[in-house]
C-alpha positions in Angstrom: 83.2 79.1 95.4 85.3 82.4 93.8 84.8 85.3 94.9 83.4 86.1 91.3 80.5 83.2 92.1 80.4 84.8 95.6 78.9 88.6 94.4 77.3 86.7 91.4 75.1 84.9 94.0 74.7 88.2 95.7 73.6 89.6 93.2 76.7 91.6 92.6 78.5 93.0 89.2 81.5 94.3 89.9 81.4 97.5 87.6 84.3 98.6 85.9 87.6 100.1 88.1 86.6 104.3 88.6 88.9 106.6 87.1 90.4 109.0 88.6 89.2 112.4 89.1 92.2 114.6 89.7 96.2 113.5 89.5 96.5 110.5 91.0 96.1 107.0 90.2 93.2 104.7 91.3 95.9 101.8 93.2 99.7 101.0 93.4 100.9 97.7 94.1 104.4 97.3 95.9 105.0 93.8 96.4 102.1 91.8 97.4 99.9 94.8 98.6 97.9 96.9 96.9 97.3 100.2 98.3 93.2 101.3 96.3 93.1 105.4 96.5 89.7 106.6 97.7 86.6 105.3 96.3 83.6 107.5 96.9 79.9 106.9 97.2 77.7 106.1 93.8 76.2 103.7 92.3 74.2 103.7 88.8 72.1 106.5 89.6 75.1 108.4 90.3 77.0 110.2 93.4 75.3 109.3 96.6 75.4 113.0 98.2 74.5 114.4 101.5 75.5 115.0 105.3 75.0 111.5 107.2 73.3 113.0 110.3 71.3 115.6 108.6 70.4 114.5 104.9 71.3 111.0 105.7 70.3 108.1 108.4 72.8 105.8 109.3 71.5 103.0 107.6 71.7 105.3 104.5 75.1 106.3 104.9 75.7 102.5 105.3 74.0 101.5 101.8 76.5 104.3 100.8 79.7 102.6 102.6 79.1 99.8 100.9 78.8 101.0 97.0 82.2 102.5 98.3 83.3 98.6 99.1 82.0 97.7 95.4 84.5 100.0 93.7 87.3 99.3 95.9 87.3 95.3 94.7 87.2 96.4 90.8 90.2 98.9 91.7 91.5 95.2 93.0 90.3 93.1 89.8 92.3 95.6 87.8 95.3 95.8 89.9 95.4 91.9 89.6 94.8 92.3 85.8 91.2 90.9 86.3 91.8 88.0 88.4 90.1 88.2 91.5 91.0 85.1 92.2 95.0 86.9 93.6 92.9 88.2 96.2 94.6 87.0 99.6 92.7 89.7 102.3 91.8 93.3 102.8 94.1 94.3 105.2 93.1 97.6 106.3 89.6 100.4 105.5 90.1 103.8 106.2 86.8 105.4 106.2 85.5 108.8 106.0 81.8 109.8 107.0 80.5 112.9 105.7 78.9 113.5 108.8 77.5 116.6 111.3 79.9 117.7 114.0 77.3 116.1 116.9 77.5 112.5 114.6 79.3 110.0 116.4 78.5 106.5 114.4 80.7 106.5 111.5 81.8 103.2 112.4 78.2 102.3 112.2 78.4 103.8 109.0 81.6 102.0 107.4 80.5 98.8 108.7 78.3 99.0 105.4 81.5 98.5 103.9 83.4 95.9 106.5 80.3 93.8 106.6 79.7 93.1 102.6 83.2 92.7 102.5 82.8 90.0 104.4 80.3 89.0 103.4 81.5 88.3 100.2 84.8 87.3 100.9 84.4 85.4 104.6 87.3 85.5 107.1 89.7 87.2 104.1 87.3 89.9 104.0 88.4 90.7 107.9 90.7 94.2 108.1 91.9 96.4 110.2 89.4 100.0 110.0 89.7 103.3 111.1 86.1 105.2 110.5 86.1 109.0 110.9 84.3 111.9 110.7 84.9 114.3 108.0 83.2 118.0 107.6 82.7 117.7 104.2 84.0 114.8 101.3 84.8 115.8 97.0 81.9 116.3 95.3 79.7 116.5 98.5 79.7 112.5 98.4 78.5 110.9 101.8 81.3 108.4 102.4 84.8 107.8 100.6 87.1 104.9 101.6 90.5 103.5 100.8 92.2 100.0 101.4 95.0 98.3 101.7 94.8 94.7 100.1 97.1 91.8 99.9 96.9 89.7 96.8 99.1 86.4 95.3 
Protein backbone atom coordinates (compact mmCIF):
# COMPACT_ATOMS: atom_id res chain seq x y z
CA UNK A 1 0.00 0.00 0.00
CA UNK A 2 1.61 3.82 -0.66
CA UNK A 3 1.83 5.93 1.71
CA UNK A 4 -0.77 8.09 -0.38
CA UNK A 5 -3.36 4.91 0.16
CA UNK A 6 -2.01 4.77 3.77
CA UNK A 7 -3.46 8.50 5.01
CA UNK A 8 -6.31 7.99 2.29
CA UNK A 9 -7.47 5.05 4.53
CA UNK A 10 -6.95 7.19 7.46
CA UNK A 11 -8.78 9.51 6.46
CA UNK A 12 -5.91 11.85 5.67
CA UNK A 13 -5.49 14.68 2.82
CA UNK A 14 -2.37 15.84 2.82
CA UNK A 15 -3.00 19.74 2.43
CA UNK A 16 -0.87 21.69 0.35
CA UNK A 17 3.14 22.39 1.54
CA UNK A 18 2.80 25.90 4.21
CA UNK A 19 4.54 28.78 3.18
CA UNK A 20 6.68 30.39 4.85
CA UNK A 21 6.05 33.12 7.16
CA UNK A 22 9.29 35.11 7.56
CA UNK A 23 12.77 34.55 5.29
CA UNK A 24 13.35 31.24 5.17
CA UNK A 25 12.40 28.42 3.13
CA UNK A 26 9.96 25.60 4.04
CA UNK A 27 12.84 22.49 3.37
CA UNK A 28 16.36 21.98 1.72
CA UNK A 29 17.43 18.85 0.37
CA UNK A 30 21.31 18.01 0.36
CA UNK A 31 21.74 14.75 -1.04
CA UNK A 32 19.22 12.25 0.02
CA UNK A 33 17.98 14.18 3.16
CA UNK A 34 15.63 16.59 3.43
CA UNK A 35 15.95 18.97 6.26
CA UNK A 36 11.55 20.37 6.64
CA UNK A 37 11.88 23.92 8.68
CA UNK A 38 9.29 24.17 11.48
CA UNK A 39 5.79 23.35 10.98
CA UNK A 40 3.50 24.82 13.49
CA UNK A 41 0.18 23.81 14.93
CA UNK A 42 -3.24 24.36 12.64
CA UNK A 43 -5.39 22.78 10.91
CA UNK A 44 -8.57 24.03 8.85
CA UNK A 45 -10.04 26.07 11.50
CA UNK A 46 -6.80 27.74 11.77
CA UNK A 47 -3.69 28.12 14.31
CA UNK A 48 -4.09 25.80 17.26
CA UNK A 49 -3.05 28.38 20.08
CA UNK A 50 -2.48 28.14 23.77
CA UNK A 51 -0.09 27.08 26.72
CA UNK A 52 -0.18 23.10 26.96
CA UNK A 53 -0.43 22.86 30.76
CA UNK A 54 -2.67 25.81 31.31
CA UNK A 55 -4.98 26.33 28.07
CA UNK A 56 -4.17 22.91 26.91
CA UNK A 57 -4.36 19.07 28.28
CA UNK A 58 -1.85 16.83 27.01
CA UNK A 59 -4.01 14.99 24.86
CA UNK A 60 -4.76 18.44 23.25
CA UNK A 61 -1.36 19.39 22.76
CA UNK A 62 -1.01 15.91 21.20
CA UNK A 63 -4.05 16.42 18.58
CA UNK A 64 -1.87 19.53 17.98
CA UNK A 65 1.60 17.55 17.48
CA UNK A 66 0.19 15.74 15.09
CA UNK A 67 -1.54 18.48 12.61
CA UNK A 68 2.31 19.56 13.00
CA UNK A 69 3.24 15.88 11.51
CA UNK A 70 0.57 16.52 8.56
CA UNK A 71 2.38 19.58 7.35
CA UNK A 72 5.74 18.19 7.71
CA UNK A 73 4.91 15.20 4.99
CA UNK A 74 3.44 17.87 2.37
CA UNK A 75 6.74 19.97 2.98
CA UNK A 76 8.14 16.20 1.92
CA UNK A 77 5.66 15.63 -1.08
CA UNK A 78 6.90 18.90 -2.39
CA UNK A 79 10.54 18.51 -1.75
CA UNK A 80 10.14 15.13 -3.73
CA UNK A 81 8.23 17.04 -6.45
CA UNK A 82 4.89 15.26 -5.29
CA UNK A 83 6.06 11.82 -5.02
CA UNK A 84 5.67 10.44 -1.79
CA UNK A 85 6.51 7.51 -2.91
CA UNK A 86 10.84 8.91 -2.54
CA UNK A 87 10.03 8.68 1.02
CA UNK A 88 12.77 6.32 2.58
CA UNK A 89 12.30 7.36 6.64
CA UNK A 90 11.95 10.25 8.94
CA UNK A 91 15.06 10.29 10.53
CA UNK A 92 14.91 12.69 13.25
CA UNK A 93 11.64 15.26 15.12
CA UNK A 94 12.62 18.03 17.05
CA UNK A 95 9.76 19.16 18.96
CA UNK A 96 8.82 22.13 20.80
CA UNK A 97 5.82 22.28 23.43
CA UNK A 98 4.46 25.52 24.22
CA UNK A 99 4.20 24.56 27.66
CA UNK A 100 4.17 26.11 31.53
CA UNK A 101 7.47 26.14 33.33
CA UNK A 102 6.04 23.17 35.95
CA UNK A 103 5.04 20.95 32.50
CA UNK A 104 7.12 18.13 32.12
CA UNK A 105 5.34 15.77 29.32
CA UNK A 106 6.28 17.27 26.14
CA UNK A 107 7.29 13.98 24.92
CA UNK A 108 3.88 12.94 25.80
CA UNK A 109 2.95 15.74 23.70
CA UNK A 110 5.10 15.12 20.44
CA UNK A 111 4.33 11.53 20.48
CA UNK A 112 1.01 13.02 18.74
CA UNK A 113 3.43 13.46 16.09
CA UNK A 114 5.87 10.20 16.40
CA UNK A 115 2.86 8.00 16.75
CA UNK A 116 0.74 9.04 13.36
CA UNK A 117 3.84 9.04 11.74
CA UNK A 118 4.01 5.75 12.24
CA UNK A 119 1.23 5.14 11.96
CA UNK A 120 1.04 5.95 8.65
CA UNK A 121 4.22 5.08 7.49
CA UNK A 122 5.15 1.72 9.77
CA UNK A 123 8.79 1.01 10.84
CA UNK A 124 9.97 4.09 8.18
CA UNK A 125 8.04 6.23 10.20
CA UNK A 126 10.53 5.39 13.35
CA UNK A 127 13.07 8.63 14.08
CA UNK A 128 15.14 9.86 16.34
CA UNK A 129 13.15 12.90 18.72
CA UNK A 130 14.10 15.37 20.96
CA UNK A 131 10.69 16.99 22.64
CA UNK A 132 11.22 20.27 24.69
CA UNK A 133 9.74 22.76 26.39
CA UNK A 134 9.46 26.14 25.06
CA UNK A 135 8.17 29.53 26.98
CA UNK A 136 6.38 30.67 24.24
CA UNK A 137 6.16 29.43 20.18
CA UNK A 138 5.41 32.28 16.77
CA UNK A 139 2.09 33.25 16.72
CA UNK A 140 1.36 31.77 20.25
CA UNK A 141 0.95 28.28 18.42
CA UNK A 142 0.96 25.28 20.93
CA UNK A 143 3.49 22.94 19.27
CA UNK A 144 5.99 23.52 16.18
CA UNK A 145 8.27 20.75 14.90
CA UNK A 146 10.97 20.15 12.31
CA UNK A 147 12.43 16.90 10.60
CA UNK A 148 14.92 15.52 9.08
CA UNK A 149 13.79 13.03 6.29
CA UNK A 150 15.59 10.66 3.97
CA UNK A 151 14.08 10.16 0.56
CA UNK A 152 15.23 8.00 -2.91
Amino acid sequence: MSIEEKLAEMGITLPDAPAPAANYVPFVTVGDTVYVSGQISQNADGLILGKVGADLSVEEGAAAARTCAISLLAQVRKACDGDLARLVRVVKLTGFVNSTPDFADQPKVINGASDFLVEALGDAGRHARSAVSAGALPLGVAVEIEGIFQIG
